[in-house]
PyMOL Python script that loads the backbone (N, CA, C, O; Angstrom):
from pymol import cmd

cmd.read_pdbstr("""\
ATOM      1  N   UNK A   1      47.785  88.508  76.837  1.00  0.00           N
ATOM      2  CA  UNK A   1      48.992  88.728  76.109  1.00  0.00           C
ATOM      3  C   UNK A   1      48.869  88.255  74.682  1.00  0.00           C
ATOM      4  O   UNK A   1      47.947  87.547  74.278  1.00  0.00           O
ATOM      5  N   UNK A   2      50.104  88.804  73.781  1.00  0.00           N
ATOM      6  CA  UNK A   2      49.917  88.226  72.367  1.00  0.00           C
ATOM      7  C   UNK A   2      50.188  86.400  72.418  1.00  0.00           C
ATOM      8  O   UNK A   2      50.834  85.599  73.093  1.00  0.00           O
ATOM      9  N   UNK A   3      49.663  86.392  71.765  1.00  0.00           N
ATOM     10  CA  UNK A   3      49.878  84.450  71.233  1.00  0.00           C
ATOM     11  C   UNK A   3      51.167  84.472  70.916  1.00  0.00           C
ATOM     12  O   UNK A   3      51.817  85.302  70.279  1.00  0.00           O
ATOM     13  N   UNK A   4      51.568  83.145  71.594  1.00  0.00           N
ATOM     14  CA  UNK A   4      53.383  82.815  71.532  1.00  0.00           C
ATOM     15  C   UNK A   4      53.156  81.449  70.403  1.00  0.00           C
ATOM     16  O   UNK A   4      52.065  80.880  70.358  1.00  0.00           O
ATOM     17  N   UNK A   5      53.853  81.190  69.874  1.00  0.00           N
ATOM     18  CA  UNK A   5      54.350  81.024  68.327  1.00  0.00           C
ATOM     19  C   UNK A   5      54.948  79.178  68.858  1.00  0.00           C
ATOM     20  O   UNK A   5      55.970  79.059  69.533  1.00  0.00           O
ATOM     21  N   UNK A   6      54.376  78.315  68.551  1.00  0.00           N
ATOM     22  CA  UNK A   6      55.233  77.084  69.084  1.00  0.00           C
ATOM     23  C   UNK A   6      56.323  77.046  69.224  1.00  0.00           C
ATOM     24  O   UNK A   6      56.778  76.421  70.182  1.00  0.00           O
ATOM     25  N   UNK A   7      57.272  77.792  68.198  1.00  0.00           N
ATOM     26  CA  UNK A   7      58.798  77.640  68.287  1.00  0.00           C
ATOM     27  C   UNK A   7      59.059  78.365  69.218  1.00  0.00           C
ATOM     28  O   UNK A   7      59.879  77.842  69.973  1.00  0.00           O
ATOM     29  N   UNK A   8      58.637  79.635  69.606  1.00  0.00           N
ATOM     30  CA  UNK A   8      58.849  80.323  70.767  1.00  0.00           C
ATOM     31  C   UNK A   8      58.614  79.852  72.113  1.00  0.00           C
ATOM     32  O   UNK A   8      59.440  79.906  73.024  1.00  0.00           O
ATOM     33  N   UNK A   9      57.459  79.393  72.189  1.00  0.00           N
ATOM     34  CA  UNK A   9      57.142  78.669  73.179  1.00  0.00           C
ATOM     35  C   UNK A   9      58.151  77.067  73.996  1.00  0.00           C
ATOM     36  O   UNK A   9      58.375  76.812  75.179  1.00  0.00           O
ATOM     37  N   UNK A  10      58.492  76.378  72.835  1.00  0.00           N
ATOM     38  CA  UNK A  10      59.651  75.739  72.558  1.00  0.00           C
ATOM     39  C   UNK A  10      60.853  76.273  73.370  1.00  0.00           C
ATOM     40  O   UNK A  10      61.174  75.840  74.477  1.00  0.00           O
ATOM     41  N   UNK A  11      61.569  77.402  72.601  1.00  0.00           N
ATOM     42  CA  UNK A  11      62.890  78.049  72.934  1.00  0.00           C
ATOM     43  C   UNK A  11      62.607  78.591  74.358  1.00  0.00           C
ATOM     44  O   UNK A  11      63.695  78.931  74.822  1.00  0.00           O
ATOM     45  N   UNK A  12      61.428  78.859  75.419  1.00  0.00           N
ATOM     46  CA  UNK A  12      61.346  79.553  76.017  1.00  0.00           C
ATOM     47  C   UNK A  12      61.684  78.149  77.489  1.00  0.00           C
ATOM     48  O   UNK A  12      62.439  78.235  78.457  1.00  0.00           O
ATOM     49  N   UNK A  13      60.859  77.117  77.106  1.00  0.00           N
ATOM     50  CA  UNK A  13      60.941  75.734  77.381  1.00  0.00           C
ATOM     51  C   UNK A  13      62.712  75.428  77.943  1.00  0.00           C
ATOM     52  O   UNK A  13      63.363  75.078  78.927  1.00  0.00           O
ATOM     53  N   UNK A  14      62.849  75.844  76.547  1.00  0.00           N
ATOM     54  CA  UNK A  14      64.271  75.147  76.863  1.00  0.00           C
ATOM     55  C   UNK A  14      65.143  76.456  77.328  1.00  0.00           C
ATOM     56  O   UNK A  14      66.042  76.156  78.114  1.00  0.00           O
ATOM     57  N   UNK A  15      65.101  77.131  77.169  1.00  0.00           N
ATOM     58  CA  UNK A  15      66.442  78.113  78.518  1.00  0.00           C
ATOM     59  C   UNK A  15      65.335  77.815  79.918  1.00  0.00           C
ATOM     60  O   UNK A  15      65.888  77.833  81.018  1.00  0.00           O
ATOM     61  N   UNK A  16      63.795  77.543  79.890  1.00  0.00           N
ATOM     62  CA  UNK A  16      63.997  77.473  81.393  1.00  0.00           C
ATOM     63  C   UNK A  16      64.837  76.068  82.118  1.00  0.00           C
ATOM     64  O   UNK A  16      65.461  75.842  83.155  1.00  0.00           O
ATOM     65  N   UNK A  17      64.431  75.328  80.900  1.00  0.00           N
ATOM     66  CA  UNK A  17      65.358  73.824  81.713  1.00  0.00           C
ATOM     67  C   UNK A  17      66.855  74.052  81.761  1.00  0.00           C
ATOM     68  O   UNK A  17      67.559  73.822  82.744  1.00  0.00           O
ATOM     69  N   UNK A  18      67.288  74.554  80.539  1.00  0.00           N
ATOM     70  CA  UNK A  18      69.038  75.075  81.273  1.00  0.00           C
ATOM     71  C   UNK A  18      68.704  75.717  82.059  1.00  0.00           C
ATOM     72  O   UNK A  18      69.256  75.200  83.030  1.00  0.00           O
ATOM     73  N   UNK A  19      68.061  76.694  82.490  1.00  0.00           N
ATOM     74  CA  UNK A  19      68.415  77.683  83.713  1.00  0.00           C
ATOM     75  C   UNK A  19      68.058  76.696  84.914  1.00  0.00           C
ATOM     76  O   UNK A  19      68.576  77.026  85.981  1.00  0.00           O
ATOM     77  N   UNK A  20      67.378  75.704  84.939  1.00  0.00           N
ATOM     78  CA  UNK A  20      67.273  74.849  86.295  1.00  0.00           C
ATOM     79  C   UNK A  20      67.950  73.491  86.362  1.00  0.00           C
ATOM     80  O   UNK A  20      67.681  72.701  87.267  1.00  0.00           O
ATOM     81  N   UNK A  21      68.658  73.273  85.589  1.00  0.00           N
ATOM     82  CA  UNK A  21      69.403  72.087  85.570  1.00  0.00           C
ATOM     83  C   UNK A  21      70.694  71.887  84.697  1.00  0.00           C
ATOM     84  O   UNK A  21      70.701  72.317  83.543  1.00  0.00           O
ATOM     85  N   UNK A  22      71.684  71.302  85.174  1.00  0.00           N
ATOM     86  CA  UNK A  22      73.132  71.123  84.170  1.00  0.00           C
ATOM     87  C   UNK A  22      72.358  69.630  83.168  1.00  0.00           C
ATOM     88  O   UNK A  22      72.257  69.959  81.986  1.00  0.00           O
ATOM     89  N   UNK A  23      72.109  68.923  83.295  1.00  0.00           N
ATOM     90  CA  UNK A  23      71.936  67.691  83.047  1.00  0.00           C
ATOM     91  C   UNK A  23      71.034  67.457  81.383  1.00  0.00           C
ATOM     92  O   UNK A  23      69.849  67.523  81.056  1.00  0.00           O
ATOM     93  N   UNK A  24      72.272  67.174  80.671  1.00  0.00           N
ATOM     94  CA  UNK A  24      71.521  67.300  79.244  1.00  0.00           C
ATOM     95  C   UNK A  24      71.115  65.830  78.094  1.00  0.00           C
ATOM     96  O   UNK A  24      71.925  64.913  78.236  1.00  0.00           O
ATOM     97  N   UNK A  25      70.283  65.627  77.308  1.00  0.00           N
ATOM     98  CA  UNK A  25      69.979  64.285  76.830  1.00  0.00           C
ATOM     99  C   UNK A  25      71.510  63.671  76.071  1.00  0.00           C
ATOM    100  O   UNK A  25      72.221  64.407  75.387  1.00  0.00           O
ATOM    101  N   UNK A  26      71.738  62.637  76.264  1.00  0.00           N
ATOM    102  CA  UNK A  26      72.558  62.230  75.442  1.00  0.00           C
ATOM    103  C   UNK A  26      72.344  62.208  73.702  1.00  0.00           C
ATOM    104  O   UNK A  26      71.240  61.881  73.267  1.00  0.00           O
ATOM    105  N   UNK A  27      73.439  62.568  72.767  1.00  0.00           N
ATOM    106  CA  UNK A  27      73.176  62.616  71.891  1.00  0.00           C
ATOM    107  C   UNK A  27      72.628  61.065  70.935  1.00  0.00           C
ATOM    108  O   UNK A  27      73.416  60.120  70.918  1.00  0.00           O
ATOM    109  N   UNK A  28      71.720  60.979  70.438  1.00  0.00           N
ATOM    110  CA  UNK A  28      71.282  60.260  69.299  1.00  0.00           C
ATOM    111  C   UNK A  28      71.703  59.411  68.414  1.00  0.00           C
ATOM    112  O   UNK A  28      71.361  59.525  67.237  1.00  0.00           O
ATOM    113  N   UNK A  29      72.585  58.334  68.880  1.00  0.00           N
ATOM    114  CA  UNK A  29      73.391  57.175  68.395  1.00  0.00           C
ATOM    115  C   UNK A  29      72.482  56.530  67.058  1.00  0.00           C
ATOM    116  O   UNK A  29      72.739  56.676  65.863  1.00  0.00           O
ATOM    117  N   UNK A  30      71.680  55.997  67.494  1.00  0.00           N
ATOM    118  CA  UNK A  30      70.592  55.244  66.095  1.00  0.00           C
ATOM    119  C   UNK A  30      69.748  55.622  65.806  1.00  0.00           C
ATOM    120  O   UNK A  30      69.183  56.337  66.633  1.00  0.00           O
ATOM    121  N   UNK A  31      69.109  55.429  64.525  1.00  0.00           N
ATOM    122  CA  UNK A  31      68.332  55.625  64.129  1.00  0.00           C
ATOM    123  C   UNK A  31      66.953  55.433  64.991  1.00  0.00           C
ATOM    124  O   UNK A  31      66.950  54.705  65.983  1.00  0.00           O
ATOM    125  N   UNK A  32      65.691  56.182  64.521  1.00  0.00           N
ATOM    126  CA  UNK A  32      64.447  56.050  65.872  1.00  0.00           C
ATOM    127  C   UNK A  32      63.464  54.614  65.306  1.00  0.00           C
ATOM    128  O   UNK A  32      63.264  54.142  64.186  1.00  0.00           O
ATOM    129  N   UNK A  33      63.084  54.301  66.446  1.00  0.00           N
ATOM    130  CA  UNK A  33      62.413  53.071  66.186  1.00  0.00           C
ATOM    131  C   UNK A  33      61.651  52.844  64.902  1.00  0.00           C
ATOM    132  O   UNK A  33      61.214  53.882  64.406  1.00  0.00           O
ATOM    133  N   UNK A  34      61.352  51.567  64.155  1.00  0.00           N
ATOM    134  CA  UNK A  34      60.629  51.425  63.452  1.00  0.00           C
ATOM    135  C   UNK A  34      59.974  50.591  63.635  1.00  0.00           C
ATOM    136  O   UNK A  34      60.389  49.747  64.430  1.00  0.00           O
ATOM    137  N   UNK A  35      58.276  50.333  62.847  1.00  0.00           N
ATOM    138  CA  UNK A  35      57.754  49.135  62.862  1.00  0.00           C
ATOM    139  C   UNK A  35      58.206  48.269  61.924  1.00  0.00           C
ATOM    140  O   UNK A  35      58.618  48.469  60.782  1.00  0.00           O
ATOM    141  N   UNK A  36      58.087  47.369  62.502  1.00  0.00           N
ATOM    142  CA  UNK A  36      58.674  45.626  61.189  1.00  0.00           C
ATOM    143  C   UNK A  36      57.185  45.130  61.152  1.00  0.00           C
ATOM    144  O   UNK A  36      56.218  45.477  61.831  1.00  0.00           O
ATOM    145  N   UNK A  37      57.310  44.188  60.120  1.00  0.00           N
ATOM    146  CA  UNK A  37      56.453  43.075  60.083  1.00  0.00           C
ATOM    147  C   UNK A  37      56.793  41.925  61.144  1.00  0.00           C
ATOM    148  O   UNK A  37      57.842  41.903  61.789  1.00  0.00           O
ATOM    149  N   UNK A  38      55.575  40.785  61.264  1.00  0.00           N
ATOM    150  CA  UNK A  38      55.939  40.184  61.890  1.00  0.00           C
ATOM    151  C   UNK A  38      56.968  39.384  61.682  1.00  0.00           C
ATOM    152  O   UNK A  38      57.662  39.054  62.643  1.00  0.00           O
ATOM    153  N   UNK A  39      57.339  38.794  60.020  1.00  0.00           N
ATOM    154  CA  UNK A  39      58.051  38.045  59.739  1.00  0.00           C
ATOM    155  C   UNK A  39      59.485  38.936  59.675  1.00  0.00           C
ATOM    156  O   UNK A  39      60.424  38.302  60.159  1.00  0.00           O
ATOM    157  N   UNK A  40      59.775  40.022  59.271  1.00  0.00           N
ATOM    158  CA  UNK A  40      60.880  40.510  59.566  1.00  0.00           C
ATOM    159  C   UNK A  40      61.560  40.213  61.209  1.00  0.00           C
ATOM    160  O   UNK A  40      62.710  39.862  61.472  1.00  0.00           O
ATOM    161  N   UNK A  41      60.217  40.535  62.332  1.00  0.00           N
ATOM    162  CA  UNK A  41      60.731  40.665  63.517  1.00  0.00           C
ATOM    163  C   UNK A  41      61.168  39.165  63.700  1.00  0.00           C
ATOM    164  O   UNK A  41      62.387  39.118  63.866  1.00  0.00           O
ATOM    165  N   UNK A  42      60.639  38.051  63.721  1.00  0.00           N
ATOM    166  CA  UNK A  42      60.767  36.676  63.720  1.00  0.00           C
ATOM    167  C   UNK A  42      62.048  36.088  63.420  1.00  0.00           C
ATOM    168  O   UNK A  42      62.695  35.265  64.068  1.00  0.00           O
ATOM    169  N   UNK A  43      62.396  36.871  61.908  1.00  0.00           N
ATOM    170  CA  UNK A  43      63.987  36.122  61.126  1.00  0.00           C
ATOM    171  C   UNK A  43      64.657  37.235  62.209  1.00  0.00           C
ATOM    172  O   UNK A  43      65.780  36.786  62.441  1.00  0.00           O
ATOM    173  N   UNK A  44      64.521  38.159  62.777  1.00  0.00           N
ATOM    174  CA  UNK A  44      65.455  38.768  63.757  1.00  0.00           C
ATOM    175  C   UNK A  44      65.601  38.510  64.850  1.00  0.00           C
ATOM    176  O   UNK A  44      66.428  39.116  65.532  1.00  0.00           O
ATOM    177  N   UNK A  45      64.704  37.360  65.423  1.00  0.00           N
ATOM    178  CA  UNK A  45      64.933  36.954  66.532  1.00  0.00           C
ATOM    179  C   UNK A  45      65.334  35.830  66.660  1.00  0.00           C
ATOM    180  O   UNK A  45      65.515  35.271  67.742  1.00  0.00           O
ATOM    181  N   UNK A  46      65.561  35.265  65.348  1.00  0.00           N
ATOM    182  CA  UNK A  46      65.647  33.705  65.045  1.00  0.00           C
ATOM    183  C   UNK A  46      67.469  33.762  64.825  1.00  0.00           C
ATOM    184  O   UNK A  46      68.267  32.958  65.307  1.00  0.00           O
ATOM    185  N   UNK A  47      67.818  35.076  63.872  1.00  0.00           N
ATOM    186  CA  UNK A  47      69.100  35.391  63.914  1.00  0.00           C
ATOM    187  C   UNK A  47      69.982  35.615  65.231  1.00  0.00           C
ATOM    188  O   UNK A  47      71.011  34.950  65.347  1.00  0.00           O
ATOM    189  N   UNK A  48      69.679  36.377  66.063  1.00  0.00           N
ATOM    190  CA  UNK A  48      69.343  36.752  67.424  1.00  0.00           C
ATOM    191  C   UNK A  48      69.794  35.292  68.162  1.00  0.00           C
ATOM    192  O   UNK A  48      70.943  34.936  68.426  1.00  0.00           O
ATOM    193  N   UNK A  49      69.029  34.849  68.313  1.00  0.00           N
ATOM    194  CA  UNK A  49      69.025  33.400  69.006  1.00  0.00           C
ATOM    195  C   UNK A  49      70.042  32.576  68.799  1.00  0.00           C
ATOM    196  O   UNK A  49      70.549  32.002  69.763  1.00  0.00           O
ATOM    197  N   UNK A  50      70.648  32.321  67.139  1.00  0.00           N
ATOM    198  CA  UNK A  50      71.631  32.084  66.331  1.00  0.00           C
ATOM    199  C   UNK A  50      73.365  32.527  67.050  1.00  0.00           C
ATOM    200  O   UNK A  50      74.271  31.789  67.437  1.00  0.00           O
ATOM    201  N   UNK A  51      73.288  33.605  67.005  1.00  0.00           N
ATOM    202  CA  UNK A  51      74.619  34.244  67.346  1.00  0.00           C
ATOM    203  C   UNK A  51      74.241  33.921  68.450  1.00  0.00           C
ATOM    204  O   UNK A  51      74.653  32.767  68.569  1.00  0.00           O
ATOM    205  N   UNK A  52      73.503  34.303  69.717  1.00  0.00           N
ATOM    206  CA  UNK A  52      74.099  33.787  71.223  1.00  0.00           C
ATOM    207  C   UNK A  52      73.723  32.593  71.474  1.00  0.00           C
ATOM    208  O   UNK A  52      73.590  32.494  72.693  1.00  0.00           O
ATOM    209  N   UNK A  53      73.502  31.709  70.995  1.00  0.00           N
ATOM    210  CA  UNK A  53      73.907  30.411  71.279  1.00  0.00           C
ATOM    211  C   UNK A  53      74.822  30.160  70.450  1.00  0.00           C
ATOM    212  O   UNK A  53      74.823  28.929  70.464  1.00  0.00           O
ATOM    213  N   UNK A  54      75.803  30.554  69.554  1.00  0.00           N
ATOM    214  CA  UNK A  54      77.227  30.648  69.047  1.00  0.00           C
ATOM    215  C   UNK A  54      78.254  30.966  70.108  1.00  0.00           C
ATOM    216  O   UNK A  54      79.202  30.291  70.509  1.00  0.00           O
ATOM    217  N   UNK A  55      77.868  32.049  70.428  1.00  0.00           N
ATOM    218  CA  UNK A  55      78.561  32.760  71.228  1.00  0.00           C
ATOM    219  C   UNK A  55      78.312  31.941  72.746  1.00  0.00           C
ATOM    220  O   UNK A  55      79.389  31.754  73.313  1.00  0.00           O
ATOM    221  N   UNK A  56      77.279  31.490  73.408  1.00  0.00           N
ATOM    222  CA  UNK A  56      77.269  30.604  74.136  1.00  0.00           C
ATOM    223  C   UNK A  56      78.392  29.426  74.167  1.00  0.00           C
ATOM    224  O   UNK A  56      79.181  29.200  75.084  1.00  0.00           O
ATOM    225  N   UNK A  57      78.237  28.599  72.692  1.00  0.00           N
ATOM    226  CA  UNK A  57      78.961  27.003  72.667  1.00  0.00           C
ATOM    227  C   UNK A  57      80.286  27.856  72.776  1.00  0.00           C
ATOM    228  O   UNK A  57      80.867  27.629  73.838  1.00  0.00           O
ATOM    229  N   UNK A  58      80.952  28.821  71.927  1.00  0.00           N
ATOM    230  CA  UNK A  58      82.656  29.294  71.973  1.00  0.00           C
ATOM    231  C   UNK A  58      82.645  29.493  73.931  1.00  0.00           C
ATOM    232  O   UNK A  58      83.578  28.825  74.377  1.00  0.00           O
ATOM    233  N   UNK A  59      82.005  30.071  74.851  1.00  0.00           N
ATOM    234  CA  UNK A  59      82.453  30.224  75.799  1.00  0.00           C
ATOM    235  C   UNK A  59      82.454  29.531  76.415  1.00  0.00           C
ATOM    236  O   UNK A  59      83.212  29.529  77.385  1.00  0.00           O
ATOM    237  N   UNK A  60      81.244  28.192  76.053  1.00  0.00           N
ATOM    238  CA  UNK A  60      81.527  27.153  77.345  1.00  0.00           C
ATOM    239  C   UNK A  60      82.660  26.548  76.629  1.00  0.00           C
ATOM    240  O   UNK A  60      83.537  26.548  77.493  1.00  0.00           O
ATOM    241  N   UNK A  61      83.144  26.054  75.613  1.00  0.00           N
ATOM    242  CA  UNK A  61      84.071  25.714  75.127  1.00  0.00           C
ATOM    243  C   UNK A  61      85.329  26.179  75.679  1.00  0.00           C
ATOM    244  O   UNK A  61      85.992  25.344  76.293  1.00  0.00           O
ATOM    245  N   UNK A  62      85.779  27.362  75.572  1.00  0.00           N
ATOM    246  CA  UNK A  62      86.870  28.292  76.252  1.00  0.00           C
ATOM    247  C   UNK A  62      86.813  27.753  78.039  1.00  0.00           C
ATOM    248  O   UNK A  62      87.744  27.294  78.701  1.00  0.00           O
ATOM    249  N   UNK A  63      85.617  27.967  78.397  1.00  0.00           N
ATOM    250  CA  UNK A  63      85.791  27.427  79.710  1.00  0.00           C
ATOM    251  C   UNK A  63      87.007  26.011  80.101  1.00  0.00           C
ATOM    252  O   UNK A  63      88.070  25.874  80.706  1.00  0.00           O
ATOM    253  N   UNK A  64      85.963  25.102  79.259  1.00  0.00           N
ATOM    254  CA  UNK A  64      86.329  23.920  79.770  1.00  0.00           C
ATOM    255  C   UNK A  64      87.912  23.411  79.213  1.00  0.00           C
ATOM    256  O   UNK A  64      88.647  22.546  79.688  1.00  0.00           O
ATOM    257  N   UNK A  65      88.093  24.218  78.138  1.00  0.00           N
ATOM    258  CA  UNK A  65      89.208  23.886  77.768  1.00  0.00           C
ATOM    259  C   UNK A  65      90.330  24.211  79.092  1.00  0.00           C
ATOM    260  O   UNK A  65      91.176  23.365  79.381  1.00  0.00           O
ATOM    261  N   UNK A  66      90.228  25.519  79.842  1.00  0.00           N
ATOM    262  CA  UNK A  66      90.868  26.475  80.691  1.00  0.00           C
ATOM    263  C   UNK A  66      90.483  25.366  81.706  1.00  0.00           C
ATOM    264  O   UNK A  66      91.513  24.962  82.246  1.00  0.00           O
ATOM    265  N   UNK A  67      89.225  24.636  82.226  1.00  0.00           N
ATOM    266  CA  UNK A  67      89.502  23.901  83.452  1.00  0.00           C
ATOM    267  C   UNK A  67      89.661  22.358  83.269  1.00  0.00           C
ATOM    268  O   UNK A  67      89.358  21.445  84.037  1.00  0.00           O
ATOM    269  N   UNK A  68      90.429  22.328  81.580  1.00  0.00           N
ATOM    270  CA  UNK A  68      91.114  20.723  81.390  1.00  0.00           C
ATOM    271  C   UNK A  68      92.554  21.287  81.219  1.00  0.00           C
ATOM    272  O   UNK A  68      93.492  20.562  80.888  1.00  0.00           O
ATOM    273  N   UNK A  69      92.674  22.559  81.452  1.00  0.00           N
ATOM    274  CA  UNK A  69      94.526  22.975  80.897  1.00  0.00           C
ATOM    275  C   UNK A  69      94.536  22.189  79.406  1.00  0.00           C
ATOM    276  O   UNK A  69      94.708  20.979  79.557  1.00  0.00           O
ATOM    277  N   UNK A  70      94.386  22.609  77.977  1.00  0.00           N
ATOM    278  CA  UNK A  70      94.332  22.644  77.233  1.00  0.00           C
ATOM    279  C   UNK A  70      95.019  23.695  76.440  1.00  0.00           C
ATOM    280  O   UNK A  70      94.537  24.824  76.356  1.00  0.00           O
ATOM    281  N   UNK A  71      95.869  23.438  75.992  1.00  0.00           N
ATOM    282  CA  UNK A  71      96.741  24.400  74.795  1.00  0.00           C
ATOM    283  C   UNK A  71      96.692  24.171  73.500  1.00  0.00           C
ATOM    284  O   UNK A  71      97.101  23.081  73.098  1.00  0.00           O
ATOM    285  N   UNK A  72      96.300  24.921  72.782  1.00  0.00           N
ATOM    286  CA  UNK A  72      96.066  25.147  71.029  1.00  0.00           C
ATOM    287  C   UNK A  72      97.147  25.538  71.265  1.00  0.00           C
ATOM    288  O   UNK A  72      97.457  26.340  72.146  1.00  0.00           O
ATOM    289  N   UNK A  73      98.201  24.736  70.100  1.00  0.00           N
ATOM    290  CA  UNK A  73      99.052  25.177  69.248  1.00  0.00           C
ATOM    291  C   UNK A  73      99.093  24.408  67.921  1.00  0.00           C
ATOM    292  O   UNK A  73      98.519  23.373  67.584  1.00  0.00           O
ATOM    293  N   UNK A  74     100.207  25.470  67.061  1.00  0.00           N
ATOM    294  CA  UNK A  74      99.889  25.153  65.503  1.00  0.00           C
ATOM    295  C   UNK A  74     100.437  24.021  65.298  1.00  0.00           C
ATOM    296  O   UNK A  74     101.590  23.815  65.675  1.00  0.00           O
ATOM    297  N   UNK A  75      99.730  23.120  64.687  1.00  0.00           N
ATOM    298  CA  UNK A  75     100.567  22.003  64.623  1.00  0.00           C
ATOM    299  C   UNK A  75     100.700  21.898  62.529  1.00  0.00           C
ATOM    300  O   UNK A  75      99.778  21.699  61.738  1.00  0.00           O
ATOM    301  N   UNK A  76     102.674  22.198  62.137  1.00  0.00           N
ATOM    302  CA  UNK A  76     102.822  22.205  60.571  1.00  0.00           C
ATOM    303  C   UNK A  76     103.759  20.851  60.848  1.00  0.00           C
ATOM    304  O   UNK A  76     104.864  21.052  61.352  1.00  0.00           O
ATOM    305  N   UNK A  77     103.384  19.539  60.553  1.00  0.00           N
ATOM    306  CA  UNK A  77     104.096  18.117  60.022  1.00  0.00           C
ATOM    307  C   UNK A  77     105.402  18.879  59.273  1.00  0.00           C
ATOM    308  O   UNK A  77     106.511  18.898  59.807  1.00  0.00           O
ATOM    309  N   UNK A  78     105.104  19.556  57.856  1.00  0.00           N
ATOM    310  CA  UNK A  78     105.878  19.593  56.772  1.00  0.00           C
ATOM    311  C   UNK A  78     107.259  20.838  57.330  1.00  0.00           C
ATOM    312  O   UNK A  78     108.381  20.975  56.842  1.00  0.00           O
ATOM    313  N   UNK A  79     106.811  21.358  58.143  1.00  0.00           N
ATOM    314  CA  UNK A  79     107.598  22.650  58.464  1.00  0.00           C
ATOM    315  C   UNK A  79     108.484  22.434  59.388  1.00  0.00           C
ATOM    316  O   UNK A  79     108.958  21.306  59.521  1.00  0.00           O
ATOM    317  N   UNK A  80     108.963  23.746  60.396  1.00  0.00           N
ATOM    318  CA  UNK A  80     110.064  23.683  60.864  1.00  0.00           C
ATOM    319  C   UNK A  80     110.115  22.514  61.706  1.00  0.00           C
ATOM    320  O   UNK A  80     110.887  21.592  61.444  1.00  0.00           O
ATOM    321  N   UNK A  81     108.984  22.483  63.160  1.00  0.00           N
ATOM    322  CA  UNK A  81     108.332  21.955  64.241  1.00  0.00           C
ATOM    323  C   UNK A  81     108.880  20.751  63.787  1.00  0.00           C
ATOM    324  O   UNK A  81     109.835  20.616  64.553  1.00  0.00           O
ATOM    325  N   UNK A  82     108.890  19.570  62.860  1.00  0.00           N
ATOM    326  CA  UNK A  82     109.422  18.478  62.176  1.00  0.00           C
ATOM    327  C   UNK A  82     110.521  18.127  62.822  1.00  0.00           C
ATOM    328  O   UNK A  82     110.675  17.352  63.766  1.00  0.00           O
ATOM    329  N   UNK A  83     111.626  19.079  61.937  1.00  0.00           N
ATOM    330  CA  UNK A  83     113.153  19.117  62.077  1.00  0.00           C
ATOM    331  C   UNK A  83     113.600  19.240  63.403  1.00  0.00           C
ATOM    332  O   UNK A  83     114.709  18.777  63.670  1.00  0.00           O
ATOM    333  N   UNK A  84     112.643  20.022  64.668  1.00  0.00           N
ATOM    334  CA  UNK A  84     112.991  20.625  66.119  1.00  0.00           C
ATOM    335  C   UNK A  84     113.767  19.087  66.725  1.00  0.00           C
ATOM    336  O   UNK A  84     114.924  18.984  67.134  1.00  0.00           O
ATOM    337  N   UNK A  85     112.550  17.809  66.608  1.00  0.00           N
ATOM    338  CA  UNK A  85     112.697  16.952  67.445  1.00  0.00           C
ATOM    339  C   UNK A  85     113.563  15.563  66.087  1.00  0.00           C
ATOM    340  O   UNK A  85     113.464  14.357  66.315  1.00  0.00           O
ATOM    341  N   UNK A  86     114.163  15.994  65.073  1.00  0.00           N
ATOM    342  CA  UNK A  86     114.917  14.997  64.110  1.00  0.00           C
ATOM    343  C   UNK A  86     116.485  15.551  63.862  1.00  0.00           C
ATOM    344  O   UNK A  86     116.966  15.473  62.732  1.00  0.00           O
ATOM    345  N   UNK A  87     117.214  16.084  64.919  1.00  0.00           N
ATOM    346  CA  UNK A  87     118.586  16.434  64.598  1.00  0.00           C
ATOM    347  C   UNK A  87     119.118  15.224  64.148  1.00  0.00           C
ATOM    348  O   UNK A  87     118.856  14.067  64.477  1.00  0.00           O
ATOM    349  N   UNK A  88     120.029  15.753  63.216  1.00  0.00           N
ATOM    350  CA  UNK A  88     121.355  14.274  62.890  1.00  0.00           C
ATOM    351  C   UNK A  88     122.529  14.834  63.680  1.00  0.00           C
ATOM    352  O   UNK A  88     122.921  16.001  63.695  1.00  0.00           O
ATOM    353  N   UNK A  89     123.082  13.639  64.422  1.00  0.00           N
ATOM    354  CA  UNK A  89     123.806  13.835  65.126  1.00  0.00           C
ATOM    355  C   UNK A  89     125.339  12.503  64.825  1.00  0.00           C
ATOM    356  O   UNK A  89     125.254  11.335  64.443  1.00  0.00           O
ATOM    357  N   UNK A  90     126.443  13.223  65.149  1.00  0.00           N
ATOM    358  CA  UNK A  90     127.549  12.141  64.601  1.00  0.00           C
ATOM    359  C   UNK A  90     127.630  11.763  65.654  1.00  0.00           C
ATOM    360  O   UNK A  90     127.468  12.432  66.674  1.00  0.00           O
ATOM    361  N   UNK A  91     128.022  10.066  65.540  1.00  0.00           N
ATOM    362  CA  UNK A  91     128.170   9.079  66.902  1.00  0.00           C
ATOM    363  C   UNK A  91     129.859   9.384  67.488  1.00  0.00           C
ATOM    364  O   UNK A  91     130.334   9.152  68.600  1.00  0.00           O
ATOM    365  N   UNK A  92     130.423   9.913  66.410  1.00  0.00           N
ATOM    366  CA  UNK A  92     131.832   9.875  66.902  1.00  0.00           C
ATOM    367  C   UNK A  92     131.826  10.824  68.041  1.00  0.00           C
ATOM    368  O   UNK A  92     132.859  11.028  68.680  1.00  0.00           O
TER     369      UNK A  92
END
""", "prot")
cmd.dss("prot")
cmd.show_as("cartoon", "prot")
cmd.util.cbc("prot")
cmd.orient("prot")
């Protein structure tokens, strides 16, 4: 037969896989891999390491606060919260 053309060969590829299957690649979120240097990869794993052990101390934190019953609230001296617990009151 005549010589088929890569792109043809290609397109021919792909209607046989639609014709034998529904199931298609997900589309292409990021960019495709690159090589780094080593020192690039290093400060990225060093960053890396950084945030989840951040993210580590905030959750054990959150934990323990939740199994000492611990409540954050705002505490303003100068503001309303003050006045709540200083009514003047007449003795008569």
């Amino acid at each position: 037969g005549s010589p088929v053309t890569p792109e043809e060969r290609r397109l021919r590829d792909k209607k046989h896989l639609n014709d034998i299957t529904a199931a298609r690649l997900p589309p292409l979120h990021h960019a495709p891999a690159k090589l780094l240097s080593i020192e690039e990869s290093i400060a990225i794993q060093i960053q890396q390491k950084e945030a989840y052990e951040e993210m580590q101390a905030k959750l054990a934190a959150q934990k323990l606060a939740e199994r000492l019953n611990i409540k954050m609230v705002r505490f303003e001296p100068e503001g309303e919260a003050l006045m709540q617990y200083r009514e003047v009151r007449d003795e008569d």
